[in-house]
C-alpha positions as CSV (number, residue, x, y, z in Angstrom):
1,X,-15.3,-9.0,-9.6
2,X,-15.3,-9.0,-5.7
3,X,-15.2,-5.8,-4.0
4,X,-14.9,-4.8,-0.1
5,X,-16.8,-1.9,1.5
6,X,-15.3,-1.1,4.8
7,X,-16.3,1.7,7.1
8,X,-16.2,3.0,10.6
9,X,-18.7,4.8,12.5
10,X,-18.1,8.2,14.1
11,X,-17.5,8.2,17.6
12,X,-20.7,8.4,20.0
13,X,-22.9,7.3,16.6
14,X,-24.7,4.4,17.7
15,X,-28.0,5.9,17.9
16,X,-27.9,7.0,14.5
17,X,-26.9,3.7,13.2
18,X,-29.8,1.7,15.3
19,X,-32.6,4.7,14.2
20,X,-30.9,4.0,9.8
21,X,-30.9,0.2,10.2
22,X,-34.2,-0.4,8.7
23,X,-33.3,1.6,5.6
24,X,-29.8,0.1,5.3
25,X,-31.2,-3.6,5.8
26,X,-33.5,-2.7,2.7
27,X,-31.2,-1.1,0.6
28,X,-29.0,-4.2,0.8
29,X,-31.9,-6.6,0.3
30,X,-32.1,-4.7,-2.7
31,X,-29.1,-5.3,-4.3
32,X,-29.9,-8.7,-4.8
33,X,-27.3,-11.0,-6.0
34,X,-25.3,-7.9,-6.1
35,X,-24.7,-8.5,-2.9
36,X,-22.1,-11.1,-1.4
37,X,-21.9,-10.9,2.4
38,X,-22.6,-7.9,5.1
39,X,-22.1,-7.4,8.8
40,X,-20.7,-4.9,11.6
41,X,-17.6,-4.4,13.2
42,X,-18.2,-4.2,16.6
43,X,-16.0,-2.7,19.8
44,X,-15.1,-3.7,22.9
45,X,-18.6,-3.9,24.3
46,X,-20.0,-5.8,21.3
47,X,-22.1,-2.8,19.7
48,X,-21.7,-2.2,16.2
49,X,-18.8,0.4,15.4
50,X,-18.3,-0.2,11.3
51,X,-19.3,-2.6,8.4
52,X,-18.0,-4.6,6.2
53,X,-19.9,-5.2,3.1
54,X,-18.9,-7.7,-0.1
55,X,-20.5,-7.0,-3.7
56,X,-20.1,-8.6,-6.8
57,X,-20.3,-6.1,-9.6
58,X,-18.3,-5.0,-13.0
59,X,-16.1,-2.7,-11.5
60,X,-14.8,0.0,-8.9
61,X,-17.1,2.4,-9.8
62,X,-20.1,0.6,-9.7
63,X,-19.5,-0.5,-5.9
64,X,-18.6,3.1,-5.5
65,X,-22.0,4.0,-6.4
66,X,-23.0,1.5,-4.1
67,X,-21.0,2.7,-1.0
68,X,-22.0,6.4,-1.7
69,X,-26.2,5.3,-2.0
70,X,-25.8,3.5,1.7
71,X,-28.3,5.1,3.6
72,X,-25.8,4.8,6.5
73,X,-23.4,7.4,4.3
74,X,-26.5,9.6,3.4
75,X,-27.0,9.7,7.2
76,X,-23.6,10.5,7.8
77,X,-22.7,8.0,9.9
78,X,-19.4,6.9,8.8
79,X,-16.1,8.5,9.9
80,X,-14.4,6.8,7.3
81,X,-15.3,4.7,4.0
82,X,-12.9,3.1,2.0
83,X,-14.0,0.7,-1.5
84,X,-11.5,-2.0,-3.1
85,X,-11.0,-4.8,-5.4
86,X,-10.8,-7.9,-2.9
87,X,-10.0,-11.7,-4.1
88,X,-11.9,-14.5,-2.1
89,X,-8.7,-17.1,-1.9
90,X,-9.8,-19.4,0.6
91,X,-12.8,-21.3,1.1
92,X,-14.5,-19.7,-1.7
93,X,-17.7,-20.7,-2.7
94,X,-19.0,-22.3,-5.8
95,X,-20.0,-19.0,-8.5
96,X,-18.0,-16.3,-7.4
């Protein structure tokens, strides 16, 4: 099952986020297949503000997990985090 990570950055964070991009790159290498598709949001001036991040896993719980372990989260970056069940509709892809 598809599920949607979205989050937005605390104001003034963009620092944090450039100096924790290494680690988050990694961690979401790591996920493997896990992993469907990952980017950031970004504002007015083009600089990222959020992410958006797509896994394929069992269920809610397990992407949970996966939001909470972000190194991004660990370094608080994120004003907000929200995790739900999403359904590719359109131009799907062969295998998910």
């Amino acid at each position: 099952m598809l599920f949607i990570i979205e989050t937005k950055d605390k104001l003034g964070a963009l620092d944090l986020r450039l100096k924790t991009r290494d680690e988050h790159l990694k961690y979401l290498d790591a996920l493997g297949e896990k992993l469907v598709l990952a980017g950031p949001f970004l504002d007015e001036n083009e600089k990222p503000c959020g992410s958006l991040i797509v896994v394929k896993v069992e269920n809610i719980e397990e992407a949970k997990e996966i939001a909470k372990n972000d190194p991004y989260q660990l370094a608080g970056l994120f004003e907000s985090s929200s995790t739900r069940a999403w359904l590719w509709a359109v131009n799907k892809p062969e295998g998910l």
